[in-house]
Residue frames as qw, qx, qy, qz and C-alpha x, y, z in Angstrom:
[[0.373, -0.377, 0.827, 0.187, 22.21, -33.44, -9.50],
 [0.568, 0.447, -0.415, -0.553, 21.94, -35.25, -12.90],
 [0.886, -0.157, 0.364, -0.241, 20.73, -38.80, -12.68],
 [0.099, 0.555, -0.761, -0.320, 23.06, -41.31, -14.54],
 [0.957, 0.023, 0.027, -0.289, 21.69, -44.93, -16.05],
 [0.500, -0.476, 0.704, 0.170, 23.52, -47.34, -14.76],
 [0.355, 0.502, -0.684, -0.393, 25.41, -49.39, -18.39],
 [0.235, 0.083, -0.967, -0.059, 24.16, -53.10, -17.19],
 [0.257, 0.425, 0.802, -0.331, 20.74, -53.04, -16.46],
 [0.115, 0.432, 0.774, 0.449, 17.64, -53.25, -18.17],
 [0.207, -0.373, -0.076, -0.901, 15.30, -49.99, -18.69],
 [0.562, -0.555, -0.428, -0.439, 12.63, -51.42, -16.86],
 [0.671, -0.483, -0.486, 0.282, 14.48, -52.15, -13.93],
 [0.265, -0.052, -0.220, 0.937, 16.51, -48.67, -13.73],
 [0.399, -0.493, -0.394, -0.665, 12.52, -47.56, -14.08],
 [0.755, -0.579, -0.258, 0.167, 11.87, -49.35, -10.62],
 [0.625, -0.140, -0.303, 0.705, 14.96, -47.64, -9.31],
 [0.068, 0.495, 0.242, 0.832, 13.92, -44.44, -9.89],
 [0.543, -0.564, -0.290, -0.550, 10.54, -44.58, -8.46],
 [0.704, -0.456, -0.409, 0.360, 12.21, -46.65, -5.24],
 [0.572, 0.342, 0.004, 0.745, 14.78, -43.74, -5.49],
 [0.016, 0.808, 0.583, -0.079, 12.38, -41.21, -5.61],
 [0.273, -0.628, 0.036, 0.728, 14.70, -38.98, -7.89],
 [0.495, 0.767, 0.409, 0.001, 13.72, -37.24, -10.84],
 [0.589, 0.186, 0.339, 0.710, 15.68, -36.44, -13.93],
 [0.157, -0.788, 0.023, 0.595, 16.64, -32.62, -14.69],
 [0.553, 0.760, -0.017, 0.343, 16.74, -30.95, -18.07],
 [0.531, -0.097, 0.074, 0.839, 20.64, -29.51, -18.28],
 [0.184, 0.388, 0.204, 0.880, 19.13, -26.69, -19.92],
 [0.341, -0.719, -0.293, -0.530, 16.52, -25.81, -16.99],
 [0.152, 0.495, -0.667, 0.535, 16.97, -24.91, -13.50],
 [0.590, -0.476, -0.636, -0.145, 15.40, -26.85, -10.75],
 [0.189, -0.088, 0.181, -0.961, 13.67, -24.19, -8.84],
 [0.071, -0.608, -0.789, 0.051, 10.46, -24.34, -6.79],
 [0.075, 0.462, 0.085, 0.879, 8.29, -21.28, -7.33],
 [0.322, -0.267, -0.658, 0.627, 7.33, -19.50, -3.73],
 [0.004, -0.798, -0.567, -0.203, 4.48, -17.57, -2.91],
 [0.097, 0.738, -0.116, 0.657, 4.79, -13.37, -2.88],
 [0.435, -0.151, -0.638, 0.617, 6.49, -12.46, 0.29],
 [0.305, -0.747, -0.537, 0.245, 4.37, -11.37, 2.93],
 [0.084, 0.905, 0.019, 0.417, 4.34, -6.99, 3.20],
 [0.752, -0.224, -0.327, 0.527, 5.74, -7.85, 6.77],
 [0.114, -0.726, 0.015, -0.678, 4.62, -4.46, 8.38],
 [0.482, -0.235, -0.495, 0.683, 5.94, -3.76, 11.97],
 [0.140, -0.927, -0.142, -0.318, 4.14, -1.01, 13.73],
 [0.413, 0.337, -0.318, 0.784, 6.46, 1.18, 14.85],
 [0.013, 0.097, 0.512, -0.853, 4.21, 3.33, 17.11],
 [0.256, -0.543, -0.554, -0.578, 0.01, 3.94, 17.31],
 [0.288, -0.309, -0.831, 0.363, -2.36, 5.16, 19.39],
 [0.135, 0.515, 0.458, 0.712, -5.08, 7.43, 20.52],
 [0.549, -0.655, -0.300, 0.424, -4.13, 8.59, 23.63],
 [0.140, 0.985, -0.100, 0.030, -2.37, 12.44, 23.96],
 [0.773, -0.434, 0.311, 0.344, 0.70, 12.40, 22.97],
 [0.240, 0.927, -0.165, -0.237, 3.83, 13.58, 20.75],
 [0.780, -0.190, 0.494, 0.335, 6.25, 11.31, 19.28],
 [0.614, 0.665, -0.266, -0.331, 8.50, 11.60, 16.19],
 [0.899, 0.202, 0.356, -0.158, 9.69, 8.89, 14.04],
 [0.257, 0.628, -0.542, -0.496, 12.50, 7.94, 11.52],
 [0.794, 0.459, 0.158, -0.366, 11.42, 6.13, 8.30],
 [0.571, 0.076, 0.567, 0.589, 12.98, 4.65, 5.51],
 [0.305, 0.376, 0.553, 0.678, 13.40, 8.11, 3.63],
 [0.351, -0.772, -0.199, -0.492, 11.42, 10.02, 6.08],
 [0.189, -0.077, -0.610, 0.765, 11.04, 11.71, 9.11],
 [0.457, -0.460, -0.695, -0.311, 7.75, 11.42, 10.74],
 [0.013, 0.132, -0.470, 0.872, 6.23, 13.57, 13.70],
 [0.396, -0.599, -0.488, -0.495, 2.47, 13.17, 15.23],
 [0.093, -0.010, 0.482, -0.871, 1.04, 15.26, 18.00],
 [0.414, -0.544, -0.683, -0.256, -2.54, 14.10, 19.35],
 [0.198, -0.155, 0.299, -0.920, -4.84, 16.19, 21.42],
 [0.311, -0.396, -0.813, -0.294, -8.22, 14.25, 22.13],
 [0.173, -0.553, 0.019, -0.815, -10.88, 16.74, 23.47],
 [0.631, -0.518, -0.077, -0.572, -12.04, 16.27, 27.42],
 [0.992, -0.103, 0.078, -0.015, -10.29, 12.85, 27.86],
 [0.420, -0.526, 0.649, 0.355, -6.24, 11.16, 27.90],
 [0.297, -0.014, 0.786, 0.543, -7.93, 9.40, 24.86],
 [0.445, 0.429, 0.168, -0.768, -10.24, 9.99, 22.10],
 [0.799, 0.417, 0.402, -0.164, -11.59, 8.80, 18.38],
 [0.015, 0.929, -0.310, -0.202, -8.25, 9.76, 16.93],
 [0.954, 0.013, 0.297, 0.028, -6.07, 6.97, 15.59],
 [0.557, 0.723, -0.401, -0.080, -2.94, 7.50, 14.00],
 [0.961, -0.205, 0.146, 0.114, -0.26, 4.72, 13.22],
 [0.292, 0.718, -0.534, -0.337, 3.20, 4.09, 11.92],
 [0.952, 0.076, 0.279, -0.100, 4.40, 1.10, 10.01],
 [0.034, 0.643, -0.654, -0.398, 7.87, 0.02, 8.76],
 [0.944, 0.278, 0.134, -0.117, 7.05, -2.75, 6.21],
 [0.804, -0.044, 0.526, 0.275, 9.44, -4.52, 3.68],
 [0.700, 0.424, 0.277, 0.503, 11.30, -3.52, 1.00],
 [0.236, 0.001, 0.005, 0.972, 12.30, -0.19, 2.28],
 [0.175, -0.609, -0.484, -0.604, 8.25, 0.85, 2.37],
 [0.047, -0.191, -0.691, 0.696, 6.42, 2.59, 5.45],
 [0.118, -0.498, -0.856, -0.070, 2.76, 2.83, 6.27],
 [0.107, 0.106, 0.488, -0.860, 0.69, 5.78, 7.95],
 [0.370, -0.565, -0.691, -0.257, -2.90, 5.69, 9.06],
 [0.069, 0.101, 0.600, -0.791, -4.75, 8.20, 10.79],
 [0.274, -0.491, -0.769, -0.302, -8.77, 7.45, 11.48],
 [0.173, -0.152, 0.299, -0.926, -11.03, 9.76, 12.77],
 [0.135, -0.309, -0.940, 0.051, -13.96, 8.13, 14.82],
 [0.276, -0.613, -0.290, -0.680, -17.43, 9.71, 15.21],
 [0.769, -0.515, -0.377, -0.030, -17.69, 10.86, 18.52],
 [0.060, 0.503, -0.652, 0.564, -15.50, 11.50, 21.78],
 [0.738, -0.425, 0.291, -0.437, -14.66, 10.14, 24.92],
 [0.437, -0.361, 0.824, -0.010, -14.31, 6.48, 25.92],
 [0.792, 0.167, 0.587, 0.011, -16.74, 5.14, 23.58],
 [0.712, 0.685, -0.073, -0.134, -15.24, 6.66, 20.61],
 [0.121, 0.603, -0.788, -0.031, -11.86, 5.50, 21.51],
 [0.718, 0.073, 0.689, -0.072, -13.22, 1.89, 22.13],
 [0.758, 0.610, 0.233, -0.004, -13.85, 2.42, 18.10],
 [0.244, 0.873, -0.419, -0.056, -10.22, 3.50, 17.78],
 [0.414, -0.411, 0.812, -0.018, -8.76, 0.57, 19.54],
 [0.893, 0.211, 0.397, 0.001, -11.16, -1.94, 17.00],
 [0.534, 0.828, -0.161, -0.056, -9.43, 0.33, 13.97],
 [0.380, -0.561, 0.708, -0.198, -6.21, -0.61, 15.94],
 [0.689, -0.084, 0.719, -0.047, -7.02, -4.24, 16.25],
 [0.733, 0.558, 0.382, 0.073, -7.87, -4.76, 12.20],
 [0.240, 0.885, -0.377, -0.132, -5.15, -2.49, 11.02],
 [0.276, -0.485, 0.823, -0.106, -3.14, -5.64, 12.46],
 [0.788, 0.378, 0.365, -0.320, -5.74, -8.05, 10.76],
 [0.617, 0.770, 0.163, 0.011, -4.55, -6.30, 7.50],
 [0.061, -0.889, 0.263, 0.370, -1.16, -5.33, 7.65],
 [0.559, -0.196, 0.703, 0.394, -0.28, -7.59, 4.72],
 [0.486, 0.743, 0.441, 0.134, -2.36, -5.76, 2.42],
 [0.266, -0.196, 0.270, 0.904, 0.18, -3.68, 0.21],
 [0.081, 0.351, 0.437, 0.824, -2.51, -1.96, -1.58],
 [0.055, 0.010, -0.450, 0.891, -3.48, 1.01, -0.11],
 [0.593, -0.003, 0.260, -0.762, -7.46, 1.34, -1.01],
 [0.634, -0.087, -0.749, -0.173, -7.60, -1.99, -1.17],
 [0.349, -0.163, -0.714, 0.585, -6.67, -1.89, 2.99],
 [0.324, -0.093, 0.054, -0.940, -9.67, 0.92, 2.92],
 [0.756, -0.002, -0.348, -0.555, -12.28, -1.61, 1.56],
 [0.553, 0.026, -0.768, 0.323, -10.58, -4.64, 4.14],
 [0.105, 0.001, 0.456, -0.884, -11.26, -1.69, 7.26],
 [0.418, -0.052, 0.007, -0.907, -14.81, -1.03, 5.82],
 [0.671, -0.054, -0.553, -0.491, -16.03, -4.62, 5.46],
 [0.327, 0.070, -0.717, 0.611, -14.64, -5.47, 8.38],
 [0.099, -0.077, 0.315, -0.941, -16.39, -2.75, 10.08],
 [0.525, 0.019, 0.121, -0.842, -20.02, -3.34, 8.49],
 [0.549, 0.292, -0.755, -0.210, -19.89, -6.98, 8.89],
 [0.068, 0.251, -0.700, 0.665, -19.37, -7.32, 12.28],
 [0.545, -0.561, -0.557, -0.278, -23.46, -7.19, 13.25],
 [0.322, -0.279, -0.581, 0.694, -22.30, -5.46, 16.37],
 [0.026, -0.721, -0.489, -0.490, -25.38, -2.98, 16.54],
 [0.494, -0.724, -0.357, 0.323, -24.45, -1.88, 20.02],
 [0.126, -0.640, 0.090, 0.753, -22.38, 1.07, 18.41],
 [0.482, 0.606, 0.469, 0.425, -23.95, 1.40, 15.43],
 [0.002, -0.975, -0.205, 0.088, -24.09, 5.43, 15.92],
 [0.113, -0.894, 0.365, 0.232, -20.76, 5.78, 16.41],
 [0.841, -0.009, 0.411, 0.351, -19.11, 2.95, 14.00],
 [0.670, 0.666, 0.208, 0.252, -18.58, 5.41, 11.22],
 [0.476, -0.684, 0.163, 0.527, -15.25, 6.47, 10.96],
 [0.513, 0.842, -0.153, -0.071, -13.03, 8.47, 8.02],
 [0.745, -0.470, 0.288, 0.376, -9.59, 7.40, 7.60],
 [0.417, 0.862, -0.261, -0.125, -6.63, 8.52, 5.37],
 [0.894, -0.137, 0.316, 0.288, -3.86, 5.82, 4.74],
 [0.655, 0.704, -0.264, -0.068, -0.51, 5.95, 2.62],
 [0.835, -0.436, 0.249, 0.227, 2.31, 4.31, 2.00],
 [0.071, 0.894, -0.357, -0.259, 6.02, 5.39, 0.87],
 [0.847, 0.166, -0.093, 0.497, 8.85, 3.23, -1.18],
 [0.502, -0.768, 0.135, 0.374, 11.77, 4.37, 0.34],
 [0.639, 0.051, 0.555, 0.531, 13.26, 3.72, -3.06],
 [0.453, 0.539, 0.515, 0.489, 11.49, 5.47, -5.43],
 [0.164, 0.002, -0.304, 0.939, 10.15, 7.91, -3.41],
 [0.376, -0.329, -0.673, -0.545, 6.29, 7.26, -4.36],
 [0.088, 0.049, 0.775, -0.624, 4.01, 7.94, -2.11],
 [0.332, -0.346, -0.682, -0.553, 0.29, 6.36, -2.60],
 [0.162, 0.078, 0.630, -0.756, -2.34, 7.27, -0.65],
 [0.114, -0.314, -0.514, -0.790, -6.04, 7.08, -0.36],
 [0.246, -0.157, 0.206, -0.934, -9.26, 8.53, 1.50],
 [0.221, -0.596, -0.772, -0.019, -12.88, 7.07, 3.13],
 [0.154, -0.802, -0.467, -0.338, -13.94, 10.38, 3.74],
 [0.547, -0.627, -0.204, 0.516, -11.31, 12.08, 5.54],
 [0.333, 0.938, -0.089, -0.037, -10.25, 15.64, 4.62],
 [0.606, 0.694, -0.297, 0.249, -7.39, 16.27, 1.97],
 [0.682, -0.453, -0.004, 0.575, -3.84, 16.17, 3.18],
 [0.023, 0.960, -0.151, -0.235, -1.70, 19.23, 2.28],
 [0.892, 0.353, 0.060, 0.275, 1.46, 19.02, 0.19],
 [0.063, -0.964, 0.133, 0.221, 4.34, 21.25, 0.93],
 [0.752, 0.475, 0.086, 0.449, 6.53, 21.40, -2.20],
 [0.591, -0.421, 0.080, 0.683, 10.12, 22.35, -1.11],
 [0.359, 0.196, 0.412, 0.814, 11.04, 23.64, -4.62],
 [0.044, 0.624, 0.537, 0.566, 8.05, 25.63, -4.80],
 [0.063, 0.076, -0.437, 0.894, 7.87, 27.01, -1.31],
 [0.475, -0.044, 0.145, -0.867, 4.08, 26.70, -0.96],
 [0.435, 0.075, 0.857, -0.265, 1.19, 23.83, 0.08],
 [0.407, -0.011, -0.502, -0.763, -1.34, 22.11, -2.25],
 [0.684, -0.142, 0.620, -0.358, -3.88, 19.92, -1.38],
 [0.004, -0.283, 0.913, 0.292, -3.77, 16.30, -2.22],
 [0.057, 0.110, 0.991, 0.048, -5.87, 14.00, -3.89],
 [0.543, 0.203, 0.033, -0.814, -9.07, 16.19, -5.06],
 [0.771, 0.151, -0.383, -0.487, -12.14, 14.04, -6.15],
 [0.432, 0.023, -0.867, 0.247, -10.53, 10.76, -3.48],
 [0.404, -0.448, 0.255, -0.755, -13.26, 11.45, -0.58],
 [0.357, 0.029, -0.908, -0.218, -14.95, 8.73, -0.76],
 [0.523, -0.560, -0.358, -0.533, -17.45, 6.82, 1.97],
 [0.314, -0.646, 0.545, -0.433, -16.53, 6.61, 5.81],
 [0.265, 0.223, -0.930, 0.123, -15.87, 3.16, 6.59],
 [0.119, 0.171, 0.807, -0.553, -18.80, 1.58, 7.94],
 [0.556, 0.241, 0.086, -0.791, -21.93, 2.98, 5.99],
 [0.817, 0.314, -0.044, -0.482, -21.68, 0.45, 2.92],
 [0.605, -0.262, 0.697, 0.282, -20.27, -3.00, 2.91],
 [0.724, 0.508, 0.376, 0.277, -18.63, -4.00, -0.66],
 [0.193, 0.952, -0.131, -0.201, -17.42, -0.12, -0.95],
 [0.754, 0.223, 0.096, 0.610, -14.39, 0.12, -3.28],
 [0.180, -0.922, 0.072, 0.334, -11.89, 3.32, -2.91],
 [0.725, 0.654, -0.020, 0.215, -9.79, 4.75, -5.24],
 [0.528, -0.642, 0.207, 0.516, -5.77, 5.99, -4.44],
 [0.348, 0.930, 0.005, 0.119, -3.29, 8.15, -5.87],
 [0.819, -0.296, 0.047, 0.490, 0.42, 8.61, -6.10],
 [0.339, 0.914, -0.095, 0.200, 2.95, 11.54, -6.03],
 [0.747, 0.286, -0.232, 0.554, 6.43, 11.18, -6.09],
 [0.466, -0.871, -0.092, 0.126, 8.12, 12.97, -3.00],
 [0.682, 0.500, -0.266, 0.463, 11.38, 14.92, -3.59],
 [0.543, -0.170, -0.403, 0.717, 14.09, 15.88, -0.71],
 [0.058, 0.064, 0.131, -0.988, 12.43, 18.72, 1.80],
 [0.335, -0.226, -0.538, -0.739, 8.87, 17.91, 0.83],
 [0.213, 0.029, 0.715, -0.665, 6.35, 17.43, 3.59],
 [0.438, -0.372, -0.713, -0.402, 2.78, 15.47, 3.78],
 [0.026, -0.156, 0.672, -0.723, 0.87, 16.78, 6.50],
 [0.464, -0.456, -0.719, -0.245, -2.54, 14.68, 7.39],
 [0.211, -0.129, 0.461, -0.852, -4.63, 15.99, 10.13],
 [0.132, -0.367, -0.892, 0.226, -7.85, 15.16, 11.65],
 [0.082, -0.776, -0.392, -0.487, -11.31, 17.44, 10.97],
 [0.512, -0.703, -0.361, 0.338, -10.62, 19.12, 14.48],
 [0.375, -0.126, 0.167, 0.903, -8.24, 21.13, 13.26],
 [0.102, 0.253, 0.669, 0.691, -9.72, 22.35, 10.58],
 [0.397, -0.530, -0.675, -0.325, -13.50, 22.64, 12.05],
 [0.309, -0.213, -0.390, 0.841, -12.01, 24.89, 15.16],
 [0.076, -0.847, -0.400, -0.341, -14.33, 28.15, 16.04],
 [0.426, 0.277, -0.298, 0.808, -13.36, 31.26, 16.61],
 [0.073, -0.257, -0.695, 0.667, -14.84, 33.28, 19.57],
 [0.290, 0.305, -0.226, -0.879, -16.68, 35.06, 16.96],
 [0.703, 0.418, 0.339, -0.466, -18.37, 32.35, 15.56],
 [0.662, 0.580, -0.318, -0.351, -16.05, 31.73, 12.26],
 [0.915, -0.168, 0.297, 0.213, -14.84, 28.18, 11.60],
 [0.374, -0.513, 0.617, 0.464, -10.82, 27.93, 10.79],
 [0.868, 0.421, 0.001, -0.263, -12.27, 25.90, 7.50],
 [0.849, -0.006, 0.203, 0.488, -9.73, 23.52, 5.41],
 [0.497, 0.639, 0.021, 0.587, -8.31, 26.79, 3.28],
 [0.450, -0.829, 0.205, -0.262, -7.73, 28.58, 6.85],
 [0.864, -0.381, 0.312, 0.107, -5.89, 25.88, 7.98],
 [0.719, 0.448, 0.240, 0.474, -3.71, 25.35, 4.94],
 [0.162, 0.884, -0.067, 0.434, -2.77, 29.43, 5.36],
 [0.667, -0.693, 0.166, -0.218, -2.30, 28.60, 9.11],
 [0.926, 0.039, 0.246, 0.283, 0.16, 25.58, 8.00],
 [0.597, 0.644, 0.096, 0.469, 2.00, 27.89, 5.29],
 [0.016, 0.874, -0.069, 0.480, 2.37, 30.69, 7.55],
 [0.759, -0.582, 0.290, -0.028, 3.79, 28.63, 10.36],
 [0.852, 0.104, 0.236, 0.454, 6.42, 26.95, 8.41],
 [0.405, 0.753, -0.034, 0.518, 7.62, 30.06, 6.47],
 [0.323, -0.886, 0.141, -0.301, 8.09, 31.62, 10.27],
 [0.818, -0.495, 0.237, 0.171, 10.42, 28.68, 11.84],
 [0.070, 0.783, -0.530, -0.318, 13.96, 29.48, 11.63],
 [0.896, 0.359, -0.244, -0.095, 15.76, 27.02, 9.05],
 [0.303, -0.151, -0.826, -0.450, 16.33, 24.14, 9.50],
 [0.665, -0.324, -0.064, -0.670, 12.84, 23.27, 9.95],
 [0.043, 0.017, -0.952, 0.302, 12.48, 20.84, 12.87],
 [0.395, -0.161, -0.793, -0.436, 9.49, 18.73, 12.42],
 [0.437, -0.505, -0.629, 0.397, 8.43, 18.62, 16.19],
 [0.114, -0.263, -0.091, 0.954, 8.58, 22.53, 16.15],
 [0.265, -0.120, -0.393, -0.872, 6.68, 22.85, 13.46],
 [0.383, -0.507, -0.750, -0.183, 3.57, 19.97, 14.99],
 [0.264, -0.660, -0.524, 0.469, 3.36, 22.39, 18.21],
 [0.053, -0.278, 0.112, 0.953, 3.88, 25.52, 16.70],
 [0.260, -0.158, -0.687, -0.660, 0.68, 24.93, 14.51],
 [0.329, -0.494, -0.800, 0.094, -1.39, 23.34, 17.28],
 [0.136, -0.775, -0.491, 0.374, -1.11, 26.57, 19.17],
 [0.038, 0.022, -0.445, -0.894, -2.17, 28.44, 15.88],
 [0.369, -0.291, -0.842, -0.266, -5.05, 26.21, 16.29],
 [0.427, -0.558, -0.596, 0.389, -5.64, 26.97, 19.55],
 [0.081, -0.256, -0.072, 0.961, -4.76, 30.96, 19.32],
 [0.216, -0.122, -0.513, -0.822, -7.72, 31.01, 16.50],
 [0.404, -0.529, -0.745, 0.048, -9.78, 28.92, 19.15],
 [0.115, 0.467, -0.377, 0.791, -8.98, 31.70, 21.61],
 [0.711, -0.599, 0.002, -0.369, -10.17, 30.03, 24.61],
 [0.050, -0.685, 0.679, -0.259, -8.08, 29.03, 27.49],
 [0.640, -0.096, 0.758, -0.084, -9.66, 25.20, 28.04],
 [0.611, -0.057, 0.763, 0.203, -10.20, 22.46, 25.66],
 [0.252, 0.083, -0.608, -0.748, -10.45, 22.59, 21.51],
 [0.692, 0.089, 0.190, -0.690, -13.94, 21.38, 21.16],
 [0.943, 0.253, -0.128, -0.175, -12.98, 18.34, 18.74],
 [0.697, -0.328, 0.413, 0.486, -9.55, 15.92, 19.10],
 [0.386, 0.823, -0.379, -0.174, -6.85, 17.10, 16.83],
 [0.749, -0.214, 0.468, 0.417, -4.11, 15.10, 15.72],
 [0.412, 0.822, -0.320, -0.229, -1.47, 16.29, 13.20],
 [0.881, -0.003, 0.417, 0.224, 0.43, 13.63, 11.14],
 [0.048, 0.942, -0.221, -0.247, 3.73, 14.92, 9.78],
 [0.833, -0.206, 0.430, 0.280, 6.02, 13.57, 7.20],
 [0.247, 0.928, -0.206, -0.190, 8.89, 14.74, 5.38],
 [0.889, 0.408, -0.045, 0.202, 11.15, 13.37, 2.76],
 [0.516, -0.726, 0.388, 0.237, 15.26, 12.70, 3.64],
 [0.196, 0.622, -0.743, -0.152, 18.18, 12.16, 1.52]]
C-alpha cells in the first residue's frame, strides 16, 4: 500500500505520523518483498537399515531395489538408505562398517543417526566430509578399531536426470547403459579416505546424466571379495561379468527384485558353500523411469 500525505498538515508532523504509524513509503517502481533464506533439502527417509532384508522402492524417476545379507547375525556393518528430498531429488547411501556382528552394526546405527544430523546437506561430498568429521570428532576411543567405515552416497534430480555421486573409499558402482547393452564402472580416481581416519578430509563427486532403462548398481566389498572353494576371490571385474551376465539372462522386462536375488545367488554359487558368505553383502539397485 502507497502511503498518501495528508494536504493540511505540516511535514514535520506527517513525519511524527509515520514513525507513530510505523509505515514506510514504497517505491512504485519496486516490489516490497522480503528476501527468505534457501529452502531447507527437506529429505524424508523413505526406508534404511542394516538388518537382512529386501525391499524395493519407487523414486521420483526411479525404481530402487536393495537386498542385505549381513554375515552370522539378523544385522551387520552394512547400511544402506533411501531418501525422497525436495524438488523432485532422491538420496541413496550405502556404508560399509569395519567389522561384523553387533559391534559393527552399533557403527551402522551411529551412520544412521548422523545421516539424519545431515540430511539438509544437498551437496553430496560435502555430506561425506559432515559423516567424516562427525565421526573423528567424537573422542569416543572405545571403538576406535572399528570406527572406520567406506561409504558411497548419490543423489538424483528427478528433473534433469543427473545423478551426482561420491566415494570415502568404497568400491566403484557399475553403470549399466541401456543403449549400449553393457556395464562401466563409475567414478575412476573418486576413492578417497574411509570416514574416520582424518578429520578436515575433503571428497570430490561426479555427475552422469541417467537416460530411460539405465541402472546404478552400488554394492558393498562382500560381494566382490567372495572366495571360491578354490581359493580365487570373485574380484570387482568378476563381479561386474557376474552383474552383466545375470541381467542379459532375465527374461524382458527386467524386474529389479529378480535381478537383486538372481545375482546374490551368483554370489553365493561362486562361494559354493552351503552356510554363510564370509562378509555382509548388500546390493543397492537403481534404475531410471519415464
Amino acid at each position: 500500500m502507497r502511503y498518501a500525505e495528508p494536504r493540511n498538515e505540516s511535514k514535520s508532523s506527517v513525519r511524527a505520523s509515520k514513525r507513530m504509524m510505523n509505515i514506510k513509503k514504497i517505491d512504485p517502481q519496486l516490489p516490497d518483498c522480503t528476501k527468505t533464506a534457501m529452502r531447507p533439502f527437506g529429505c524424508m527417509e523413505l526406508w534404511a537399515g542394516n538388518e537382512r532384508a529386501h525391499r524395493s522402492i519407487e523414486l521420483a524417476g526411479l525404481e530402487s531395489d536393495v537386498i542385505a545379507i549381513p554375515s552370522g547375525s539378523d544385522q551387520g556393518g552394512d547400511l544402506s538408505a533411501v531418501f525422497s528430498c525436495s524438488d523432485n531429488v532422491a538420496r541413496v547411501v550405502l556404508a560399509d562398517c569395519v567389522g561384523h556382528g553387533y559391534t559393527a552394526s552399533g557403527v551402522a546405527r551411529h551412520v544412521h543417526r548422523l545421516l539424519h544430523k545431515f540430511q539438509d546437506i544437498r551437496d553430496t561430498a560435502g555430506l561425506l566430509a559432515a559423516l567424516n568429521d562427525a565421526f573423528t570428532l567424537s573422542g569416543d576411543a572405545s571403538a576406535e578399531s572399528l570406527r572406520l567405515t567406506t561409504v558411497v552416497t548419490g543423489t538424483f534430480d528427478g528433473i534433469t536426470g543427473e545423478f551426482n555421486y561420491a566415494y570415502a573409499a568404497h568400491p566403484r558402482m557399475l553403470l549399466w547403459r541401456n543403449r549400449e547393452g553393457k556395464f562401466h564402472e563409475l567414478g575412476e580416481g573418486l576413492e578417497g579416505y574411509p570416514i574416520g581416519l582424518i578429520t578436515g578430509e575433503t571428497y570430490n563427486q561426479q555427475s552422469v546424466r541417467l537416460h530411460e532403462g539405465d541402472i546404478i548398481l552400488a554394492f558393498s566389498d562382500g560381494a566382490t571379495e567372495v572366495f571360491s572353494p578354490a581359493g580365487d576371490q570373485l574380484s570387482a571385474s568378476g563381479f561386474l561379468e557376474l552383474a552383466a551376465s545375470t541381467l542379459n539372462h532375465l527374461p524382458a522386462p527386467m524386474v529389479l527384485h529378480d535381478f537383486s536375488e538372481t545375482l546374490l545367488e551368483g554370489v553365493r554359487r561362486y562361494h559354493g558353500s552351503e552356510g554363510e558368505l564370509e562378509d555382509d553383502v548388500t546390493l543397492l539397485t537403481l534404475r531410471r523411469v519415464a
